[in-house]
C-alpha positions, 0 to 999 in steps of 0.5 A: 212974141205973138208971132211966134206963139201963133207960129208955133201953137200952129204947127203943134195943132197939125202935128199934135192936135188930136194928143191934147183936150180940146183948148190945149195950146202949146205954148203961151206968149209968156212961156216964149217971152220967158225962153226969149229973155233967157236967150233960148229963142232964135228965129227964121226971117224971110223978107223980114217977116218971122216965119219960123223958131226954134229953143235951144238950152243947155241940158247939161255938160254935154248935151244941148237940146232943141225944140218948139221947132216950128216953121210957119206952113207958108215956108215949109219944104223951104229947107228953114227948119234944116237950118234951124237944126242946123244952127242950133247944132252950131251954137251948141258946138260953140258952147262945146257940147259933145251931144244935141237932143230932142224930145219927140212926142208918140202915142204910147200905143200905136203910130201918128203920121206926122210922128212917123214923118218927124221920127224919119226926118230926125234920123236922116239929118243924123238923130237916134232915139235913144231912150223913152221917157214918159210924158208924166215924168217930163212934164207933170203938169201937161199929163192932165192935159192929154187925150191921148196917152203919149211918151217922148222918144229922146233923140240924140246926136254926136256933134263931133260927128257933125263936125268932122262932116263939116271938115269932110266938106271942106276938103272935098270941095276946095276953093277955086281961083 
C-alpha cells in the first residue's frame, strides 16, 4: 500500500503541486487500502516491482470510471499508463458498462501545462469532455484544501466504440499459417 501511495502523491505533486496548500497529499495509505479492499486497484509490474496504478469503480448502470492513474517517473513514456486505461476499459467492458469517465482536474481561470498534456492525451486515446463540475460539489472536503480555484472537467468514452475497434483489428490482421 505504501508503494503505491508514494507512486501516486508523486505523480500528483508534478502534475497538481501547485493547486493544493503546501502539505497536501493526494492520497493516504489508508484511502488505497480501503480502494484496495473494495477491489478498485489494479497495478502495473515491471520485473516484479509496482511501478504503476490505477482505480476503477462502477458509477452506475453505464458508466465505469478511472483514476488516481499514476505511473511511477522511472517507467513513463513506457506505454503503462495506456495499459492501465486500457485495462481498466476492458474490465468495465466485461461488467457491461456502455461508458468509462474520468475526471481532469483545471484551474478554474486560465490553463496548466501538465493539464493541457492530459486533456490532449485523454482525447487521442478516445475521451471527450463532457461537462464541468466544480471541485466543491465533488469533493467538499478537498475544496478547503486548495490554493489554487480548480474544476474538474469530465471526460467520457463509449466503450462500445472500443469494441467495435477491437473487432476492426481482428479483421484487418487475420492470423498467419
Amino acid at each position: 500500500m505504501e508503494r503505491i501511495t508514494n507512486i501516486v502523491n508523486r505523480v500528483y505533486a508534478v502534475s497538481e503541486g501547485d493547486f493544493w496548500l503546501p502539505g497536501v497529499d493526494r492520497t493516504t495509505i489508508e484511502e488505497i487500502r480501503g480502494y484496495t479492499s473494495k477491489g478498485e486497484i489494479a497495478v502495473a509490474r515491471l520485473m516484479g516491482q509496482i511501478v504503476g496504478c490505477i482505480r476503477v469503480r462502477r458509477v452506475d448502470q453505464e458508466i465505469g470510471e478511472f483514476g488516481l492513474l499514476a505511473v511511477d517517473k522511472n517507467t513513463q513514456g513506457e506505454g503503462i499508463g495506456r495499459e492501465l486505461v486500457r485495462y481498466a476499459e476492458q474490465k468495465c467492458q466485461k461488467e457491461h458498462l456502455r461508458k468509462m469517465q474520468l475526471e481532469l482536474l483545471v484551474p478554474k481561470e486560465g490553463s496548466h501545462p501538465a493539464k493541457t498534456m492530459l486533456k490532449n492525451w485523454y482525447t487521442r486515446i478516445g475521451y471527450k469532455p463532457i461537462y464541468t463540475e466544480s471541485l466543491e460539489a465533488l469533493f467538499p472536503r478537498l475544496a478547503k484544501m486548495q490554493a489554487i480555484p480548480s474544476k474538474f472537467v469530465i471526460f467520457q468514452k463509449e466503450l462500445s466504440e472500443y469494441k467495435v475497434l477491437l473487432a476492426n483489428n481482428e479483421n484487418a490482421c487475420p492470423n498467419k499459417s
